[in-house]
One Martini backbone bead per residue (centre of mass of N, CA, C, O) as a GRO file, in nm:
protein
  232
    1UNK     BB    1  10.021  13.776  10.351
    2UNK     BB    2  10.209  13.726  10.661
    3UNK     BB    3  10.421  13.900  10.865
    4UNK     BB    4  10.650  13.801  11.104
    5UNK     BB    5  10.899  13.905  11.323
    6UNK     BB    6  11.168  13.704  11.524
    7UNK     BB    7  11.326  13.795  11.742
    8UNK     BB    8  11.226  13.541  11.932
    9UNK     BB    9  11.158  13.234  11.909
   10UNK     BB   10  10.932  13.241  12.141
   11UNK     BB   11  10.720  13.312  11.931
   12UNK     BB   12  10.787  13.045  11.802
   13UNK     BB   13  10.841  12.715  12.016
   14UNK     BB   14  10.822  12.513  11.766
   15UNK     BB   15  11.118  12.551  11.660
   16UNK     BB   16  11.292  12.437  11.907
   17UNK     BB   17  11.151  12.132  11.805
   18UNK     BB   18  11.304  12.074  11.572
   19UNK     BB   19  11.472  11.800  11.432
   20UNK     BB   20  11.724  12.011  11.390
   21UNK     BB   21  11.754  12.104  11.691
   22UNK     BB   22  11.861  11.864  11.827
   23UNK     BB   23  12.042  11.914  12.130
   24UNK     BB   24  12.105  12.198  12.103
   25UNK     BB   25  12.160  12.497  12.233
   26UNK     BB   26  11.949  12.704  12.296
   27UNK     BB   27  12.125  12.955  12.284
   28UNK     BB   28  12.195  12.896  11.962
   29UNK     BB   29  11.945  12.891  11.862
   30UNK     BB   30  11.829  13.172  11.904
   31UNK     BB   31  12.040  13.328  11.749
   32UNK     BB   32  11.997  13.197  11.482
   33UNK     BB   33  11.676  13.297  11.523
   34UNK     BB   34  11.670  13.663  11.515
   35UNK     BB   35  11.574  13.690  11.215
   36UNK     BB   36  11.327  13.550  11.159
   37UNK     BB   37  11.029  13.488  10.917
   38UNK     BB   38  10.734  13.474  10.946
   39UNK     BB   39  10.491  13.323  10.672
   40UNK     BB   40  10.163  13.337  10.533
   41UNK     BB   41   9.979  13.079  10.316
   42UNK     BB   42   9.834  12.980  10.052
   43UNK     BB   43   9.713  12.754   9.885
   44UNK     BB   44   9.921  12.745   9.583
   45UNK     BB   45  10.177  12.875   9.642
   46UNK     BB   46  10.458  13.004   9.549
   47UNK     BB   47  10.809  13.029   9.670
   48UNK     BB   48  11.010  12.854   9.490
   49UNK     BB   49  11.211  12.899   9.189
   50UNK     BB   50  11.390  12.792   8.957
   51UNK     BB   51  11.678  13.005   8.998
   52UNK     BB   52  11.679  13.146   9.173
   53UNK     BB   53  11.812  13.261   9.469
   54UNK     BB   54  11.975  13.196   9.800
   55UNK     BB   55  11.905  13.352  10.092
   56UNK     BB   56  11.739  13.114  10.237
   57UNK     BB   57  11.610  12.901  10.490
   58UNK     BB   58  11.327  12.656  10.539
   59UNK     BB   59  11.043  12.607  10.782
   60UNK     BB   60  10.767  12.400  10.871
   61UNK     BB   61  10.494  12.490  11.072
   62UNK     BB   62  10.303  12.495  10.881
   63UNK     BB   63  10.185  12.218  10.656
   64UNK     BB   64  10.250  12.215  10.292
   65UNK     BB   65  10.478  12.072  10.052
   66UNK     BB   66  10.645  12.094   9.778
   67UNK     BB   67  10.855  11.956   9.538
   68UNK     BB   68  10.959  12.063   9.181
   69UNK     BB   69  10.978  11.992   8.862
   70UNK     BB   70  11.092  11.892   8.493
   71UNK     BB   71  11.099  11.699   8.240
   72UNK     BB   72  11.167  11.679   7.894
   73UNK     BB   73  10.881  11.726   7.852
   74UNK     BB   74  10.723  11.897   8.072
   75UNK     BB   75  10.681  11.756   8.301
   76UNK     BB   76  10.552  11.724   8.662
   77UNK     BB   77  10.772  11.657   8.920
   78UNK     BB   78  10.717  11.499   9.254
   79UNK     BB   79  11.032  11.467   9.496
   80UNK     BB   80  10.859  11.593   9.745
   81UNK     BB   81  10.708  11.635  10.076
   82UNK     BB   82  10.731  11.909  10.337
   83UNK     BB   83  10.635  11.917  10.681
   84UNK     BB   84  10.659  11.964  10.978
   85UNK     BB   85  10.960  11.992  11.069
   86UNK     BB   86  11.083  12.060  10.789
   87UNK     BB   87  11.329  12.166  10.545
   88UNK     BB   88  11.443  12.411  10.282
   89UNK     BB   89  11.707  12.546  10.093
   90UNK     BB   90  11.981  12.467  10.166
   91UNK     BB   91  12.183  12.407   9.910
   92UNK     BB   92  12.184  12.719   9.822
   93UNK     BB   93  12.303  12.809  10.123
   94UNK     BB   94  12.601  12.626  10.046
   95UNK     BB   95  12.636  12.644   9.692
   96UNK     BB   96  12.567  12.945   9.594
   97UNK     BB   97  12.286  12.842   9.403
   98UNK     BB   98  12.072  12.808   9.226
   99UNK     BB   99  11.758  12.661   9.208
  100UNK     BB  100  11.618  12.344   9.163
  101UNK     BB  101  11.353  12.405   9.221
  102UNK     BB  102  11.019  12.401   9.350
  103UNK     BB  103  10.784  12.561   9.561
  104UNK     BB  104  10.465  12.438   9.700
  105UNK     BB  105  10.170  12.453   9.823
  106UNK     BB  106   9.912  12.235   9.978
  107UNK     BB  107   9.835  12.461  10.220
  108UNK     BB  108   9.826  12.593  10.461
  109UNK     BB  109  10.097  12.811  10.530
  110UNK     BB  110  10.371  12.805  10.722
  111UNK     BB  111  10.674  12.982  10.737
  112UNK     BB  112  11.041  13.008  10.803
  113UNK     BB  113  11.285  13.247  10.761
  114UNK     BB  114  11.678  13.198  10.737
  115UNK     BB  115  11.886  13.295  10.695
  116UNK     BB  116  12.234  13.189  10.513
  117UNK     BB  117  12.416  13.296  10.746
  118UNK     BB  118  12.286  13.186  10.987
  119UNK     BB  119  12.294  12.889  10.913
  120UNK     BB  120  12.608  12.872  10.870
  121UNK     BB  121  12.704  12.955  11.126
  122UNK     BB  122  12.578  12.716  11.296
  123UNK     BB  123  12.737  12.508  11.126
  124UNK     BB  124  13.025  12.667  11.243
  125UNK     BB  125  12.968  12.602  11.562
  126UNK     BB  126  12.739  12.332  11.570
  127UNK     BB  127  12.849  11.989  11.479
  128UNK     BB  128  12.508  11.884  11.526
  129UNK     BB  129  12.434  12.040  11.290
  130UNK     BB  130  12.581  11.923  11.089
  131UNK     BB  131  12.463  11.629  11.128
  132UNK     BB  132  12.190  11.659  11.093
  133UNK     BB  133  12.172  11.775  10.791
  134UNK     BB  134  12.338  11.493  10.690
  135UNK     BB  135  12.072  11.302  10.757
  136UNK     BB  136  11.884  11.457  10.585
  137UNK     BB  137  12.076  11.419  10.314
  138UNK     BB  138  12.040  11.094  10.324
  139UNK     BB  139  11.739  11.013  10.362
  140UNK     BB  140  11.680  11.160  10.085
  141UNK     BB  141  11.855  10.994   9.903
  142UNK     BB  142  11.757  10.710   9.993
  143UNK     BB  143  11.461  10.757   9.884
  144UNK     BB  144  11.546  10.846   9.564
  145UNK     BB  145  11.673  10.535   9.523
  146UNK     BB  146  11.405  10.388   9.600
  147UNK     BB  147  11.225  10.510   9.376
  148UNK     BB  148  11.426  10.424   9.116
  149UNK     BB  149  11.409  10.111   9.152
  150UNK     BB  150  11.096  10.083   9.122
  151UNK     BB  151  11.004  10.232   8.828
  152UNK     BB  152  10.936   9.903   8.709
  153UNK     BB  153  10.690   9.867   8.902
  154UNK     BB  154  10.444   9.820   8.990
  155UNK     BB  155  10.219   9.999   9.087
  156UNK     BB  156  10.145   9.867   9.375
  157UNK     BB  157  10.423   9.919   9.491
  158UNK     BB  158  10.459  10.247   9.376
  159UNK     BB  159  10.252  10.323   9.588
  160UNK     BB  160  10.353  10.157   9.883
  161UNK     BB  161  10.515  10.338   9.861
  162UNK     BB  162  10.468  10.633   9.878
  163UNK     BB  163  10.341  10.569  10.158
  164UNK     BB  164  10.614  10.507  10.332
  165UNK     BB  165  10.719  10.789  10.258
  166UNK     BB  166  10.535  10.953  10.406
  167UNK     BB  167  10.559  10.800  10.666
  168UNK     BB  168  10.871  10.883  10.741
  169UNK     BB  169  10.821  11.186  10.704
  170UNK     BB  170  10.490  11.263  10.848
  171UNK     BB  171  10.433  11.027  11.019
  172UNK     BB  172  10.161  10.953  11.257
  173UNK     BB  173  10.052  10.808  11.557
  174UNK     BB  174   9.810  10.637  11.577
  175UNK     BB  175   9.527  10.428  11.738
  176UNK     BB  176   9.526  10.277  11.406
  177UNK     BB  177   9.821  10.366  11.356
  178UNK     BB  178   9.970  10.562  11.049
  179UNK     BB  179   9.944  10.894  10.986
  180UNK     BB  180   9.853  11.078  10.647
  181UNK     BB  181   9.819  11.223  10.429
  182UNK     BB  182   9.562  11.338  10.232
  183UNK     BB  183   9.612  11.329   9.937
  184UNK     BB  184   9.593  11.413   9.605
  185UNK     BB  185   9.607  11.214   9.327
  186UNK     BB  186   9.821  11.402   9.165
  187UNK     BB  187  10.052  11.369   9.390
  188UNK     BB  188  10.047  11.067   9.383
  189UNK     BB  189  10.140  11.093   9.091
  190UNK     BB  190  10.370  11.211   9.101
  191UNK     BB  191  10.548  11.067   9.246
  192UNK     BB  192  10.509  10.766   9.102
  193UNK     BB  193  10.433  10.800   8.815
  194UNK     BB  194  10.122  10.792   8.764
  195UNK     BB  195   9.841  10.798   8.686
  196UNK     BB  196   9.580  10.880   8.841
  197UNK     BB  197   9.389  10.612   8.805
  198UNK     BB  198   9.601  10.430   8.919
  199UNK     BB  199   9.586  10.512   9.154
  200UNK     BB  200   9.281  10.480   9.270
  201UNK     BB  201   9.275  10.191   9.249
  202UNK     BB  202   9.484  10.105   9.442
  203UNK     BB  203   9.374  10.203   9.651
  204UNK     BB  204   9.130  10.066   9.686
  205UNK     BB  205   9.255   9.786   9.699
  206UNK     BB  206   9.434   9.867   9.973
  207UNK     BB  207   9.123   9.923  10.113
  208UNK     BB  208   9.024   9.592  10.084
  209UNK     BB  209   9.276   9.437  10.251
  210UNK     BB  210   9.354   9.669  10.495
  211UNK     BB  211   9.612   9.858  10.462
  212UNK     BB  212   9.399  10.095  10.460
  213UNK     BB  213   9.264  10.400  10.550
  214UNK     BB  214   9.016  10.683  10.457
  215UNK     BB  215   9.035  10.993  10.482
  216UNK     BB  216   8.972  11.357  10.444
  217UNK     BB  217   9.284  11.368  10.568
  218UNK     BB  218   9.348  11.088  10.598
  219UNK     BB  219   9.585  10.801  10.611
  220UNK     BB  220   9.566  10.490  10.713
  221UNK     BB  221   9.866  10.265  10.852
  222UNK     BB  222   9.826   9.962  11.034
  223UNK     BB  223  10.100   9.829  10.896
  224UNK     BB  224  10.374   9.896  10.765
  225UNK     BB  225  10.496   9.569  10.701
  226UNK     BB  226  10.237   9.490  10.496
  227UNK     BB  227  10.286   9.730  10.298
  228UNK     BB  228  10.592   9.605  10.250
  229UNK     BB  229  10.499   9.324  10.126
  230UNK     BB  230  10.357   9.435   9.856
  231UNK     BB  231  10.661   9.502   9.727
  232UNK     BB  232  10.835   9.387   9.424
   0.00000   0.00000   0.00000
């Protein structure tokens, strides 16, 4: 693991465009991420741990983290992916509680750590901050709604949540279609809540009727409203 402080943000420019600092002052994103400290990680490495203490917000500059906990089995339940440009660590920077989940890398990744009285100092400076934030944990919250209502569908309902949920956090427009990461299929097994031989079948299902193409590092998903409309 290799540390680097970021005395100025322009040490890595990529997080000036990260989606939470949409249209903040350069001036004011500058000032907040002067303590700044990124961190490079390999695969499967923990970051943090549920009860840790939140001293940090992180943001991922680049590769794929997970967000797990434990259901009362004690399986590992897999809440969220979270890849380049966006944040996590925050509910513990905000509500000063133990974290409430794990935080595990899913390939190579970089990571920004942020303090987090300077994350709340941005927050109660720029009122713009506190809007992008208040977007991000609704659209989580809409998210883990849309997946708990669905949690009686068909697999292939919801499988192909699953995919749109990664579509709508993660995808990239490419030349024919959206592109997600082609996570391993226990990540998808974990997300969904099936066992991993049915992620499997219905994956192979959904690209011979072409609603996805599958490659080593991505899934293409041509049609995103095709792909919702098989959704039960």
């Amino acid at each position: 693991m290799e540390d680097r402080y970021s005395l100025q943000a322009t040490s890595n420019p990529w997080i000036m465009t990260a989606p939470f600092f949409e249209g903040l002052p350069e001036a004011a994103i500058e000032i907040a991420l002067t303590h700044l400290v990124t961190r490079t990680h390999p695969a499967n490495q923990v970051i943090l741990l549920e009860n840790d203490w939140g001293g940090s917000v992180y943001f991922v500059l680049e590769g794929w983290v997970k967000i797990r906990t434990y259901n009362m089995e004690g399986k590992e339940v897999t809440l969220n992916i979270i890849g380049k440009g966006e944040l996590f660590g925050e509910m513990a920077a905000l509500d000063e509680v133990p974290r409430s989940t794990d935080v595990i890398t899913l390939a190579p990744t970089m990571i920004g750590s942020l303090p987090s009285q300077d994350f709340v100092k941005l927050l109660y400076t720029e009122a713009l901050a506190g809007l992008r934030l208040s977007q991000l944990m609704a659209r989580r919250l809409r998210q883990v709604n849309r997946r708990l209502r669905l949690r009686e569908s068909d697999s292939q309902s919801r499988v192909a949540d699953t995919l749109l949920f990664l579509a709508e956090g993660q995808g990239k427009k490419g030349q024919t279609g959206t592109e997600i990461p082609n996570l391993p299929h226990r990540e998808l097994s974990s997300l969904s809540g099936l066992a991993r031989e049915t992620v499997t079948r219905v994956l192979t299902r959904l690209e011979k009727k072409g609603l996805i193409t599958r490659y080593p590092d991505t899934i293409c998903i041509p049609d995103l409203s095709a792909l919702e409309k098989t959704i039960i």
